[in-house]
VEXDREN-2710 file (C-alpha; in Angstrom, 1 decimal):
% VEXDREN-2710
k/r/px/py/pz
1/UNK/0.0/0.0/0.0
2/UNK/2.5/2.6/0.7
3/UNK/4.6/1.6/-2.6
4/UNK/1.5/2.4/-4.1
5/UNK/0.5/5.5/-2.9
6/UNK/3.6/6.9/-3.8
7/UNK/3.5/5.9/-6.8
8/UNK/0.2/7.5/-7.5
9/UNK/1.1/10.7/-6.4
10/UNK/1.6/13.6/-9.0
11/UNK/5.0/15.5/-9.3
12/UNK/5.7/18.2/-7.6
13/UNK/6.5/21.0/-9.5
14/UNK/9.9/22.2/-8.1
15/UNK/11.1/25.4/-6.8
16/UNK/14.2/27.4/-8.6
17/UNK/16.7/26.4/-6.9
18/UNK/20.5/25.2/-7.6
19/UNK/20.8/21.6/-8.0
20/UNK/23.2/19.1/-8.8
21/UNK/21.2/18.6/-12.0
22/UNK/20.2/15.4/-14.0
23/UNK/22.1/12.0/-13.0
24/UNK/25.2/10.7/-15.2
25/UNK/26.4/7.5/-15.8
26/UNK/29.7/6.6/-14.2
27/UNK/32.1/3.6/-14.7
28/UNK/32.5/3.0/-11.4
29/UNK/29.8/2.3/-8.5
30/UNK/29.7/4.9/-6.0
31/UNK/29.2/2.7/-3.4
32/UNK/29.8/-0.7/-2.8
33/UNK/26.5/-2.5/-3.4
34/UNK/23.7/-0.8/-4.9
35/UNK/20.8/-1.6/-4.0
36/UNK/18.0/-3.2/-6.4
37/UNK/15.3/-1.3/-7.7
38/UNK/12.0/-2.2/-6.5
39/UNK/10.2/-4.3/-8.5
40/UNK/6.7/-3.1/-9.5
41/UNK/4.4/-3.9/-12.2
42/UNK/3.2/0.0/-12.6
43/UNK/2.6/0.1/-16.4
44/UNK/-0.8/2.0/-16.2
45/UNK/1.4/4.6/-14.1
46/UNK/0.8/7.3/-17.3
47/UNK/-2.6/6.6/-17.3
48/UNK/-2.9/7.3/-13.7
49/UNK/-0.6/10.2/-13.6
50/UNK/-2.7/11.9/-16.6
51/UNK/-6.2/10.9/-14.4
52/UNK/-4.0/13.0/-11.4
53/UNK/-5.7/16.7/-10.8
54/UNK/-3.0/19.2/-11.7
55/UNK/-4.4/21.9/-8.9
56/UNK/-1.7/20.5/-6.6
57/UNK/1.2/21.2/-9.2
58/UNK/-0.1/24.4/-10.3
59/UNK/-2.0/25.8/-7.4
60/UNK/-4.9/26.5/-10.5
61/UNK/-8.1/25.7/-10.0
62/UNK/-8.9/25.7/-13.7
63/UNK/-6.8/23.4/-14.9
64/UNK/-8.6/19.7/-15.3
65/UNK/-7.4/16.6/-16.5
66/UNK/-7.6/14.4/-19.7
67/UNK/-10.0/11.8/-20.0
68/UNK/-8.3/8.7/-20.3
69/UNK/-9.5/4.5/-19.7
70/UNK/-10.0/2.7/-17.0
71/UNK/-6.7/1.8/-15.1
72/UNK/-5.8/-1.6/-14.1
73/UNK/-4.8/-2.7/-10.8
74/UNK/-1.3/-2.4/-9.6
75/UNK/0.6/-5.2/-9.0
76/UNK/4.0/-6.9/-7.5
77/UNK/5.8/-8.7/-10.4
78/UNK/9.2/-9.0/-12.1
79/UNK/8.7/-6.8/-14.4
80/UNK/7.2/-3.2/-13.8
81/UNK/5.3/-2.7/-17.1
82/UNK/4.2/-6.5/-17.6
83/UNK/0.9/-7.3/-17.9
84/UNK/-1.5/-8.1/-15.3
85/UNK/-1.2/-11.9/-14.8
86/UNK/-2.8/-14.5/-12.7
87/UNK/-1.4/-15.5/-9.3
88/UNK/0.0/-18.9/-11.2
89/UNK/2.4/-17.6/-13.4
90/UNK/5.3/-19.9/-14.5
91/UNK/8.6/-19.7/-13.9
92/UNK/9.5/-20.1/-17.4
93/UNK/7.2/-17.1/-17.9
94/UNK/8.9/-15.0/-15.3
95/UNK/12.5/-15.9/-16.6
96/UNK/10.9/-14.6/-20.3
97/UNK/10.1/-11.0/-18.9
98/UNK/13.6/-10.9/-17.6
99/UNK/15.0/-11.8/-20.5
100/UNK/12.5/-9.0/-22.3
101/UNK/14.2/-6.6/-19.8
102/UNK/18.3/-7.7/-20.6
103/UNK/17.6/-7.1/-23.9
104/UNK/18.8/-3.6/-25.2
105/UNK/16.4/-1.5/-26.2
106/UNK/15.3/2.5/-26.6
107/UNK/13.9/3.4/-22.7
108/UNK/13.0/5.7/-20.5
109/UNK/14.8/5.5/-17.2
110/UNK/12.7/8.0/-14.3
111/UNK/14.3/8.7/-11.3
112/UNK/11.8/9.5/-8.0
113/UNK/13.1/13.5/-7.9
114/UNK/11.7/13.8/-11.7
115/UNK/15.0/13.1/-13.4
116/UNK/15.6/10.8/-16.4
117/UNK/17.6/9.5/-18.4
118/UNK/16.2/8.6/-21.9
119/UNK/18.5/6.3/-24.7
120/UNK/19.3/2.3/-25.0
121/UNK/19.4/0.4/-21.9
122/UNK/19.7/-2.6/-20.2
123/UNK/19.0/-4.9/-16.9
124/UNK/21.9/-6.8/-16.1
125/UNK/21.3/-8.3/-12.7
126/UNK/20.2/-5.8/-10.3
127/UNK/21.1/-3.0/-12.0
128/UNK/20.8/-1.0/-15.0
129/UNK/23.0/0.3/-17.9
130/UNK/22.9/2.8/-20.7
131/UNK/24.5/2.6/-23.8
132/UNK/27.3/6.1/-24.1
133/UNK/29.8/6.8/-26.5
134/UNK/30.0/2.8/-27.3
135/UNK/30.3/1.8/-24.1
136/UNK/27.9/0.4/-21.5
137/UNK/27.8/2.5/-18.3
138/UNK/26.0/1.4/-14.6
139/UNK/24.2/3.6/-13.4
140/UNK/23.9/3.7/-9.2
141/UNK/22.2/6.5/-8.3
142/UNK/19.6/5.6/-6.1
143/UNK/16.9/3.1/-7.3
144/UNK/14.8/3.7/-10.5
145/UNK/11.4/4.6/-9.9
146/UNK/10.0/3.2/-13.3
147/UNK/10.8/2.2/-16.6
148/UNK/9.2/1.6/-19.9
149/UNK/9.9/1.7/-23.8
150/UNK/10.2/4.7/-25.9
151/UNK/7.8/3.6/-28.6
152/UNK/5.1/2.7/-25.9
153/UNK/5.6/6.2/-24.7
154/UNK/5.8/8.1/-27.6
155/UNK/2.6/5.9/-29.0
156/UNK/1.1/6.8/-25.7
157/UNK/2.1/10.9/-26.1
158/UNK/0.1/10.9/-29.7
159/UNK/-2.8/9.6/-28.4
160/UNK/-3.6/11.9/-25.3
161/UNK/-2.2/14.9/-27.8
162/UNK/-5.1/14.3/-30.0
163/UNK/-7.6/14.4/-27.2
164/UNK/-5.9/18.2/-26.6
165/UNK/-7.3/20.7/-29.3
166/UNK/-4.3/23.4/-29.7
167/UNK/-6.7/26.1/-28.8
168/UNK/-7.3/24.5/-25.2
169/UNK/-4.3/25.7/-23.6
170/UNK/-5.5/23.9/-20.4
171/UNK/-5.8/20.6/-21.8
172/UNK/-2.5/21.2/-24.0
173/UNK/-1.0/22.4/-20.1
174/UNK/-2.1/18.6/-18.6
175/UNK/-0.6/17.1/-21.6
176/UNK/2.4/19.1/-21.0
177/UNK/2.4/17.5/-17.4
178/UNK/2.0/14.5/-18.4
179/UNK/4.9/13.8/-20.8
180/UNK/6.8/15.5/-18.3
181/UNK/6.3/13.1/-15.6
182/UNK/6.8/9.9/-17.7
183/UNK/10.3/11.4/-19.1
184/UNK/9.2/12.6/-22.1
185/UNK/11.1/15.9/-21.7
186/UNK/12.1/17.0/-25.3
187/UNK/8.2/16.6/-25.9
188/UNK/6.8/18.8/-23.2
189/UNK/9.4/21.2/-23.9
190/UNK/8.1/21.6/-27.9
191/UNK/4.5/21.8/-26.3
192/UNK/4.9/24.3/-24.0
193/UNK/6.8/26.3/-26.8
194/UNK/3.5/26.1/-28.3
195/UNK/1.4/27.3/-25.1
196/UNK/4.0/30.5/-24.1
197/UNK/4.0/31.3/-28.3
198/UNK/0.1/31.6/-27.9
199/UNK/0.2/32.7/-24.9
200/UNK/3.5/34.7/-24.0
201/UNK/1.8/35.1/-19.7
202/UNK/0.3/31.6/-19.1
203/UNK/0.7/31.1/-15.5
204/UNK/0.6/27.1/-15.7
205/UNK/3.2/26.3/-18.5
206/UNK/5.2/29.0/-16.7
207/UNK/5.3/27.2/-13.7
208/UNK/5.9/23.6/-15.1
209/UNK/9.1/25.0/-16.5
210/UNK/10.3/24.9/-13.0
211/UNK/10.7/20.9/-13.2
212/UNK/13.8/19.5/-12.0
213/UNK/13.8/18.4/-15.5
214/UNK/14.2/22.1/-17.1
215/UNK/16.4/23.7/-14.3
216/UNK/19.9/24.2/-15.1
217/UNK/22.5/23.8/-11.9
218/UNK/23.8/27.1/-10.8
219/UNK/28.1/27.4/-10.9
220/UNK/30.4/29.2/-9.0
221/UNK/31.2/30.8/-11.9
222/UNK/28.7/32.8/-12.9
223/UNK/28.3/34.2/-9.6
224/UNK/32.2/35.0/-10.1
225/UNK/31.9/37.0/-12.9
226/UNK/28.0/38.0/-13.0
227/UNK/28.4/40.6/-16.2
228/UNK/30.1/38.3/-18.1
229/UNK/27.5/35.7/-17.4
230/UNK/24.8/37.8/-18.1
231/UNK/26.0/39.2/-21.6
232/UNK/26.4/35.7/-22.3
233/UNK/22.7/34.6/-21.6
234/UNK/21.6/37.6/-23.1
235/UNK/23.2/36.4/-26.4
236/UNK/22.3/33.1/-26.0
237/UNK/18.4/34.4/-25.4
238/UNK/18.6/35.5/-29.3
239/UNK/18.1/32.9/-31.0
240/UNK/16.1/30.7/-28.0
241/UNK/12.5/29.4/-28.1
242/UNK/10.0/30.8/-25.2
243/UNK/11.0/27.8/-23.0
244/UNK/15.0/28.3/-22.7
245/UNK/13.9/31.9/-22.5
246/UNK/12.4/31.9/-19.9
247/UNK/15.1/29.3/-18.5
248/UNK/17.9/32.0/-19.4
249/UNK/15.4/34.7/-17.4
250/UNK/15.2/32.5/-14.5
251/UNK/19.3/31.9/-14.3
252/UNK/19.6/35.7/-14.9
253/UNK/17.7/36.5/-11.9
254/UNK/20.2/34.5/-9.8
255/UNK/22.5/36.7/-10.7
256/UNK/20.5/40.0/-8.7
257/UNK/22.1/39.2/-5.8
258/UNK/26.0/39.2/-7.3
259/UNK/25.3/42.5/-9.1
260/UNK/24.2/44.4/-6.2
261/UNK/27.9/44.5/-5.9
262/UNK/29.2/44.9/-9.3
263/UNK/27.2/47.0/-11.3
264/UNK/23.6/46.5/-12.3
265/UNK/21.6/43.5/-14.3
266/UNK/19.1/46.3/-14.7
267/UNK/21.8/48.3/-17.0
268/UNK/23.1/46.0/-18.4
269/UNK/19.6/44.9/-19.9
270/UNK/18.4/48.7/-20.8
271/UNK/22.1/48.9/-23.2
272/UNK/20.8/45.8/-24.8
273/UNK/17.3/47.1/-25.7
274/UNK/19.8/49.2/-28.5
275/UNK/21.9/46.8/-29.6
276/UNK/22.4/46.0/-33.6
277/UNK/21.0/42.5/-33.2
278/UNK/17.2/41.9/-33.2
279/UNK/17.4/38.9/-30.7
280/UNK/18.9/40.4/-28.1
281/UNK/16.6/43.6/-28.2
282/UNK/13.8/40.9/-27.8
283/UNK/15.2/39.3/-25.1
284/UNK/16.1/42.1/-23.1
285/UNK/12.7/43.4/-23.7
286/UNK/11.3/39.8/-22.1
287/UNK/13.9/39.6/-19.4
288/UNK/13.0/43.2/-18.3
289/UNK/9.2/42.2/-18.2
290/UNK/9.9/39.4/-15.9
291/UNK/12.7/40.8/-13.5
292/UNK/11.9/44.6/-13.2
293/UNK/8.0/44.4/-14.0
294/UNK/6.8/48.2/-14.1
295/UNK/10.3/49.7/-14.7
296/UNK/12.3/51.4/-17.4
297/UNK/9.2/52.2/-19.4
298/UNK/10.8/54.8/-21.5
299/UNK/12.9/52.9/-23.5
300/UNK/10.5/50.0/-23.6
301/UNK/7.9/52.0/-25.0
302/UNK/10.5/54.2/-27.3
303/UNK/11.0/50.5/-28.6
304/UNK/7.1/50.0/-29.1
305/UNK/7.1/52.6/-31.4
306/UNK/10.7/52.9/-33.2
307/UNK/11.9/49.6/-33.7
308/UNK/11.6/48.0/-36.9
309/UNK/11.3/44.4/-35.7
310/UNK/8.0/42.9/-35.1
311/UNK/9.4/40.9/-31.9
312/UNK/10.6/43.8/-30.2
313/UNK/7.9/46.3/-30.3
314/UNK/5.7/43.0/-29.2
315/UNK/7.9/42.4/-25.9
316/UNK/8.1/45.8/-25.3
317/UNK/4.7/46.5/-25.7
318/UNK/3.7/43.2/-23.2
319/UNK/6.6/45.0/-20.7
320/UNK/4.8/48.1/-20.8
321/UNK/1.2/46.5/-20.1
322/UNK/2.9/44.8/-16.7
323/UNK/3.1/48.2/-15.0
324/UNK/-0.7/48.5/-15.2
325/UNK/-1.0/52.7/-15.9
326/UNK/-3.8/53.0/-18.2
327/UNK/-1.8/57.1/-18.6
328/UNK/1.0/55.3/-20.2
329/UNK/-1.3/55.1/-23.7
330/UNK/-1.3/59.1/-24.3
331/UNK/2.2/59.4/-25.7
332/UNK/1.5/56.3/-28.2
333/UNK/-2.3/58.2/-29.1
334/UNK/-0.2/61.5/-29.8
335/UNK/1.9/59.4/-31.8
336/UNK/-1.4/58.5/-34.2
337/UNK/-0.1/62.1/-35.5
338/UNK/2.7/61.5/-37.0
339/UNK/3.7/61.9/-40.4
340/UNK/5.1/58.9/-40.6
341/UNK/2.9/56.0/-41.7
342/UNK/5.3/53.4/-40.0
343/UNK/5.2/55.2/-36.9
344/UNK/1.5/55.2/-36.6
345/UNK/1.1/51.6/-37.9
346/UNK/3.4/50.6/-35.1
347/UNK/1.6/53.0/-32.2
348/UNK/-1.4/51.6/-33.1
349/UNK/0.0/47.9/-33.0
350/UNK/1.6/48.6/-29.7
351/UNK/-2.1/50.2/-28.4
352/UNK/-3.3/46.8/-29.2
353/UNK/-0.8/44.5/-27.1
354/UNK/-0.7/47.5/-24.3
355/UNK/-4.2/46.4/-23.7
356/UNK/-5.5/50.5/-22.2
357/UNK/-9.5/50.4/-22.9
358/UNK/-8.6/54.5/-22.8
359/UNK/-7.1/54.7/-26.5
360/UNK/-10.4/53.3/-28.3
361/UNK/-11.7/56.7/-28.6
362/UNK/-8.8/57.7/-30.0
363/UNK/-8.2/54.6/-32.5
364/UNK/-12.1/55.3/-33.8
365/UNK/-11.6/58.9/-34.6
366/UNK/-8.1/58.2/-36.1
367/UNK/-10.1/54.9/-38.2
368/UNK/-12.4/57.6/-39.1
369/UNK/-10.1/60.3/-40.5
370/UNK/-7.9/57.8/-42.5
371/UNK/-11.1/56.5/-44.6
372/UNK/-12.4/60.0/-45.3
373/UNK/-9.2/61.3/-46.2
374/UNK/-8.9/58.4/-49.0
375/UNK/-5.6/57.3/-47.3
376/UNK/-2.7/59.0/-48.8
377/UNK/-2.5/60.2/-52.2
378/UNK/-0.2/58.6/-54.7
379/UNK/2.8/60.5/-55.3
380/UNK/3.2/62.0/-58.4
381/UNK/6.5/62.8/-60.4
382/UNK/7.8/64.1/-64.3
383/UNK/10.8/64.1/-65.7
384/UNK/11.6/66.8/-68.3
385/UNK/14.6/66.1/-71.5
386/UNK/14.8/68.7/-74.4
387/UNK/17.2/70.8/-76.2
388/UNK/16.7/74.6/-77.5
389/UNK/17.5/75.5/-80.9
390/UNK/18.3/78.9/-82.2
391/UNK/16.7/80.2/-85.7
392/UNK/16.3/83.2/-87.9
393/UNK/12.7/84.1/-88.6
394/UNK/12.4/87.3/-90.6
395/UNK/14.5/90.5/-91.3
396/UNK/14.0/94.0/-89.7
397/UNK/13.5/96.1/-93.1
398/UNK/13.3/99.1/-91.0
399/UNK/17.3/99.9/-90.8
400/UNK/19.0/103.1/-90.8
401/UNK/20.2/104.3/-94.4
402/UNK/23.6/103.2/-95.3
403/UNK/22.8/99.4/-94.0
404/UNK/24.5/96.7/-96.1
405/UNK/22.2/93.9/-94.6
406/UNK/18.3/94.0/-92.9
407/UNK/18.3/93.5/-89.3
408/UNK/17.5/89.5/-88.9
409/UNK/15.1/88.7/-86.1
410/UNK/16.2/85.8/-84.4
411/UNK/13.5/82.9/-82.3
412/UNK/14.2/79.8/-80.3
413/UNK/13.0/76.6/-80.5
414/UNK/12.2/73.8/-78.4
415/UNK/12.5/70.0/-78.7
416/UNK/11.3/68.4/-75.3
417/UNK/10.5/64.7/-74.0
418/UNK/8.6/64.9/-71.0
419/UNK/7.4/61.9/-68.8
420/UNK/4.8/61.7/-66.0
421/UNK/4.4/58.7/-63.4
422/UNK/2.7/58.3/-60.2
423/UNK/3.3/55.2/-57.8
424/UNK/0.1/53.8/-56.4
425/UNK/1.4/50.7/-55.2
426/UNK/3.5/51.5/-52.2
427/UNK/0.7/53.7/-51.1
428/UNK/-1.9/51.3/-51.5
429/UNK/-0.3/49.0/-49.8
430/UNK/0.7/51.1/-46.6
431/UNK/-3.0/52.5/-46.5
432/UNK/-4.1/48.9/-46.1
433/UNK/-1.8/47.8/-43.7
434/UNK/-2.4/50.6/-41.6
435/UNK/-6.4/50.5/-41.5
436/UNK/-5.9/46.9/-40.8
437/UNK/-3.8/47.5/-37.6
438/UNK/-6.3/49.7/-36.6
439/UNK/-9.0/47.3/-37.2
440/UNK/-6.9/44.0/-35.2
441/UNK/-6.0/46.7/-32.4
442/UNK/-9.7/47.6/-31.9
443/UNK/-10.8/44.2/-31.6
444/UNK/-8.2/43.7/-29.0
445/UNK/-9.1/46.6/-26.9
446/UNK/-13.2/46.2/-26.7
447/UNK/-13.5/42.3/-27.6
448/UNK/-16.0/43.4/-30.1
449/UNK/-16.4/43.1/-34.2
450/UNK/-19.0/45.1/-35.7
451/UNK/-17.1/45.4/-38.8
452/UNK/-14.0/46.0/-40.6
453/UNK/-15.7/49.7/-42.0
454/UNK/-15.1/52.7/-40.1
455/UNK/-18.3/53.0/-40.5
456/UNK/-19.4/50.3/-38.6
457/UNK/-17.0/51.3/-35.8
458/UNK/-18.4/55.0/-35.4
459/UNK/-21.7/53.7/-35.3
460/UNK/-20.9/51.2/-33.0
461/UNK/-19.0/53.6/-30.5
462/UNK/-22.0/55.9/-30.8
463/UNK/-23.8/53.3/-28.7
464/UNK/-21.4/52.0/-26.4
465/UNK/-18.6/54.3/-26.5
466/UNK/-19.3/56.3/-23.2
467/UNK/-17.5/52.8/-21.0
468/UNK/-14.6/53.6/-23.3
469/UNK/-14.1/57.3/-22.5
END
């Protein structure tokens, strides 16, 4: 009974702390004689674990579980994932499963503290190897809490992901959990990459990335040099996906307590919202959001509205929102002025993400004025080639007496090319892309659509603007 109820119990989702990180193989035993794993048949234990309320893990209410089949009962038996058998099972069966389990094959070794090791392995007497670099190695760190084959896992994964629509980012969250506590981890790592890319703030993959599985072990020297260590995860942030982001974020904020002493993380960070590579504008952006939430708004929202890259003015923008001051949307609506159409595409944009219900009576006016102006007019240019020529017309008859020759009257001619184009393409295209931000950045704001007409908005905000104002 007590095997069992450990066994049943969902893991813990771990705190961010240093650790000695994920167990290695060695040559050698660490101690003398290890001792056996237990042996336990527990192969419904991922059917049990996806049945297992996530409220514990996540301290969410809203998150609820997958519906999966009925489980079987748990058993004692030589092999931990065998089949339930009868009470009369032969001894030639029993040396068959341990046969099953010497043979190498493609498994998933988890450890009780949420560790594993994934790759070819093997049971030789009462322990287990892995295959590395060509070479069998023991591995005798503490017993093995289960084991089972990558292909039953992976078959396993597929079906419970289909029973997960990708818009359900609670169901996609307990599948998440799931393939994390069966060892699955390169898995749960691409589907919560999924969640934070849909949803850059969701509290529940956030807080499954601080497995023991995820964490990274903290060294002695980054604490030694902490600005060298952070210009280093701030490069290495560039080109990372929202998981080891936010993994980079997390080892970053160790660091606080070293640069209290040695400059600032907070500097450092606000240099790299300028620098020449896109990533790392990005990242500092993010890394700002979650370590100094509410600070250094001016060059975070100088970013919404300057920067060329997409990413940027999007972390910025989501930066900006975490210090909750609905006032901070008056400099982006004065910014609607501008005679620059990319700056007002990107205020707009950045009005959207900021999420301030107090620029919608702006954004309508400024819909408005854009569709009765036409947008702007296509520019217009000529280009003018010719030559003058020089010719005598008539003679002057009227001459003084004593003139050998009339007076000749001399005109000018001219032989001109001249060529007129006007570029409506550009324009058009700007004009559209503009009213469409507008349009996107309204339906953020009021979680309406009456239509994509300004029309339709003006007549819509006649009736329910007045919560807006």
């Amino acid at each position: 009974m007590g095997t069992q109820g450990r066994l049943s119990q969902p893991m813990q989702t771990a705190r961010f702390l240093h650790r000695d990180g994920p167990p290695q193989p060695t040559e050698k035993p660490t101690f003398p004689r290890p001792l056996p794993p237990m042996q336990l048949d527990t192969r419904p234990l991922a059917l049990l674990l996806a049945l297992t309320p996530l409220g514990s893990a996540f301290g969410s209410p809203t998150v609820r579980s997958i519906a999966t089949p009925s489980v079987p009962t748990l058993r004692k038996g030589p092999s931990i994932w065998a089949a339930p058998t009868s009470a009369r099972q032969t001894e030639g069966q029993t040396s068959s499963l341990a046969e099953d389990l010497a043979a190498p094959a493609k498994r998933v070794l988890l450890y009780h503290g949420g560790h594993a090791i994934r790759g070819l392995a093997r049971r030789v007497d009462s322990h287990w190897e892995v295959r590395r670099d060509g070479k069998w190695a023991t591995l005798y760190r503490g017993p093995i809490q289960s084991h089972r084959l990558e292909v039953d896992l992976l078959r396993e994964a597929r079906r419970l992901a289909e029973q997960a629509p990708r818009e359900d980012l609670v169901a996609r969250n307990v599948h998440a959990a799931w393939l994390i506590r069966v060892g699955l981890h390169a898995e749960a790592k691409e589907e919560l990459d999924g969640i934070l890319t849909q949803d850059p703030d969701c509290a529940d993959a956030l807080a499954q990335i601080q497995a023991p599985a995820f964490l990274a072990p903290r060294t002695k020297k980054w604490l030694d040099a902490p600005g060298e260590s952070a210009k280093t995860m701030i490069a290495a942030g560039e080109a990372a996906g929202p998981v080891q982001r936010e993994l980079l974020i997390n080892s970053l904020g160790n660091l606080q307590q070293a640069f209290e002493e040695s400059g600032g993380l907070r500097e450092i960070l606000v240099r790299s919202l300028h620098s020449t590579q896109l990533g790392q504008r990005s990242f500092a952006a993010h890394a700002l959001r979650r370590l100094f939430p509410g600070q250094e708004l001016l060059p975070l929202m100088q970013r919404c509205v300057l920067d060329v890259s997409e990413p940027v003015r999007r972390e910025s923008a989501l930066a900006v929102r975490m210090a909750q001051q609905p006032e901070l949307a008056l400099p982006l609506v004065k910014a609607l002025g501008s005679k620059s159409r990319a700056i007002r595409t990107n205020a707009t944009e950045s009005l959207g993400i900021i999420g301030y219900k107090n620029a919608v009576p702006a954004l309508v006016k400024h819909y408005a004025g854009l569709s009765s102006a036409g947008g702007v007019m296509p520019i217009t240019s000529h280009i003018r080639i010719g030559a003058q020529l020089a010719y005598i017309q008539d003679f002057d008859l009227e001459i003084a007496q004593g003139a050998s020759i009339a007076d000749p009257i001399v005109r000018s001619a001219h032989d001109v090319v001249q060529l007129e184009a006007r570029v409506g393409g550009i324009s058009g295209y700007t004009y559209v892309t503009e009213k469409r931000t507008i349009y996107q950045s309204l339906k953020q704001l009021t979680g309406e659509d009456p239509g994509s007409s300004p029309k339709a908005w003006n007549q819509w905000f006649e009736k329910q603007g007045e919560s807006f104002r």
